[in-house]
C-alpha positions in Angstrom: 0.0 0.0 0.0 1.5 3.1 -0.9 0.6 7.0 -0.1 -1.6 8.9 -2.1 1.5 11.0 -3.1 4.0 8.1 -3.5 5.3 8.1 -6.9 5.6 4.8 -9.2 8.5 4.3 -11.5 9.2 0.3 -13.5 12.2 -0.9 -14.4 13.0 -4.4 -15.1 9.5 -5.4 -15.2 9.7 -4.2 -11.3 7.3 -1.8 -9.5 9.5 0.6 -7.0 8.1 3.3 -5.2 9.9 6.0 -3.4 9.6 8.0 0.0 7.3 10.5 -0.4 8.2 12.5 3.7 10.9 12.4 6.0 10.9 13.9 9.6 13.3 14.2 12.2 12.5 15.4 15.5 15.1 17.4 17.5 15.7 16.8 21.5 18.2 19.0 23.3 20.2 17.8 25.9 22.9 19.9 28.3 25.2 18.2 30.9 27.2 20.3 32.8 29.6 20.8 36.2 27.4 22.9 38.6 29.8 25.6 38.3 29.4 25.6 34.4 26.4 26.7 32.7 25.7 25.3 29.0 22.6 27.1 26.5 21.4 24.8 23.3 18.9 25.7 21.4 18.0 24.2 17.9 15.4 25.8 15.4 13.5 24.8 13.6 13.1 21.7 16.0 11.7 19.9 12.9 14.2 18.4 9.8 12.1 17.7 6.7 12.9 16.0 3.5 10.9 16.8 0.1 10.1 13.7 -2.0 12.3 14.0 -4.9 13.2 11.6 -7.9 16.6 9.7 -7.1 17.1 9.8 -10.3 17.6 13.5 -10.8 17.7 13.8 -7.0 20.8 11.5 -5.6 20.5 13.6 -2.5 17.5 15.5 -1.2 19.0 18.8 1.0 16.6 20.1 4.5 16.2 23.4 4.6 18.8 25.0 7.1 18.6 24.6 10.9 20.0 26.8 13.1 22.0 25.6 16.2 23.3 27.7 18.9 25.9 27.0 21.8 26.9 29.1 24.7 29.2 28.4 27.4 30.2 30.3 30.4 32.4 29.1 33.8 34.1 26.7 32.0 38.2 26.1 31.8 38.0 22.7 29.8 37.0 21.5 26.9 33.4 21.0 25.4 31.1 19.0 22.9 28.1 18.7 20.8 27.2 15.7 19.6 24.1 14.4 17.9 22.8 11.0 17.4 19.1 9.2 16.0 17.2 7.4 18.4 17.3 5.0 15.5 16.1 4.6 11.9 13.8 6.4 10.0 10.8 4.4 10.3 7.2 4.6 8.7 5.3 2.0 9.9 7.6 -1.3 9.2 9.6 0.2 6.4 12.7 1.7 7.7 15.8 3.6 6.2 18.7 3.5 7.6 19.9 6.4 10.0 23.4 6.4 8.3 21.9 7.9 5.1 21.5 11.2 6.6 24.8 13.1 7.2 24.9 17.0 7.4 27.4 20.0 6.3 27.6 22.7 8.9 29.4 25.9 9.3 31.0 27.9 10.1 34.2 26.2 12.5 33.8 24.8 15.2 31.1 22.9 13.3 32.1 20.3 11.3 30.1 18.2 9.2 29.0 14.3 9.5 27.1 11.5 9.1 23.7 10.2 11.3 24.4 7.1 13.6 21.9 5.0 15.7 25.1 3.6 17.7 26.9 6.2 19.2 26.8 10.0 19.6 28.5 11.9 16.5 30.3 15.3 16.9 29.0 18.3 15.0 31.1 20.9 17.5 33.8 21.1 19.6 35.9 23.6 21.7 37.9 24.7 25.2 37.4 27.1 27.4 34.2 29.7 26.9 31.8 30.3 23.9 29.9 33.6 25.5 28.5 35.5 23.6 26.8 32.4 22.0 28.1 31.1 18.4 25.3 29.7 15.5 26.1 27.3 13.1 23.9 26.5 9.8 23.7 22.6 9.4 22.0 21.3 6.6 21.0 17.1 6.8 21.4 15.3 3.3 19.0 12.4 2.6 20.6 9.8 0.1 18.0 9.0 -2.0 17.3 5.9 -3.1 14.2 4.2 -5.2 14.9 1.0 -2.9 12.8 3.3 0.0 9.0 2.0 0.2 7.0 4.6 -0.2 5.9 6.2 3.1 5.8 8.7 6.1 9.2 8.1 7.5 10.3 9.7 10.8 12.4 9.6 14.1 14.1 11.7 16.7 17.7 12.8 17.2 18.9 14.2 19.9 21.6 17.1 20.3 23.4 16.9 23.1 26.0 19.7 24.8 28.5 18.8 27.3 31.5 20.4 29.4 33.0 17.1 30.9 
C-alpha cells in the first residue's frame, strides 16, 4: 500500500516506489559541572525532507537549521554531539539512519554522518563560547528508489557537554 502521493517508477519489469516525507525530530540535551552553565537551542526543532526523484535527485537537502551554543564558567573542553534514536521508520519500512549526514558551518562545526550507535560530533571547543556562536547545518538524505514509499520519521537528539 502506498501514499496517495507516493510516486511509481518500472524498471525491469519491477514496480519501485519512493519515500514520499521524512521527519526528524530534534531533542536537546545539556550536561554540565554545577559551576558551568551550558545554553542549546536548535530551530526549527523539525528536519524535513521533500520527495524528490533519485534519479535526478541523488540527495535531497533540508532546509537550514540553526544551532546555537553558549558556554560560560568553564576552563575545559566541550562537545556537541548528535545521534538518531534510531532509523527512519514509517510503519515497518525503515531507512537506515546512516543515510542522513549533514554540512555545517562555520568552525567549530564540522560536518557528519547520522548514527543509531553512538553519539556523533558536529562541534567542539575549550574554554568559553559567551557570547553564543550559530552554526547552519544542513542534513542530506541519500536517496534511493529501494525506500518503500511512506511517512518516514524519528528523533535525534543534540546533546551539549563540558566534561
Amino acid at each position: 500500500m502506498t501514499t496517495p502521493r507516493a510516486h511509481h517508477r518500472r524498471r525491469a519489469g519491477c514496480a519501485i516506489v519512493r519515500i514520499t516525507a521524512v521527519a526528524l525530530t530534534v531533542w536537546l540535551q545539556a550536561s554540565w559541572v554545577t559551576a558551568q552553565k551550558l545554553t542549546l537551542a536548535v530551530t526549527p526543532s523539525t528536519v524535513s525532507f521533500a520527495s524528490a526523484d533519485p534519479d535526478t535527485t541523488p540527495t535531497i537537502l533540508a532546509a537550514p537549521i540553526t544551532v546555537s551554543v553558549r558556554v560560560q564558567s568553564n576552563s575545559g573542553a566541550w562537545h556537541l554531539t548528535v545521534q538518531a534514536n534510531g532509523d527512519l521508520l514509517s510503519g515497518g519500512a525503515t531507512i537506515d539512519a546512516t543515510q542522513v549526514s549533514w554540512t555545517a558551518a562555520p568552525p567549530p562545526f564540522q560536518n557528519g554522518t547520522l548514527s543509531k550507535v553512538a553519539a556523533q560530533p558536529i562541534a567542539s571547543g575549550t574554554g568559553n563560547v559567551n557570547p553564543a556562536i550559530n552554526g547552519s547545518v544542513v542534513f542530506r538524505l541519500a536517496n534511493s528508489w529501494n525506500y518503500s514509499a511512506g511517512i518516514y520519521s524519528q528523533t535525534i537528539v543534540f546533546t551539549l557537554s563540558a566534561p
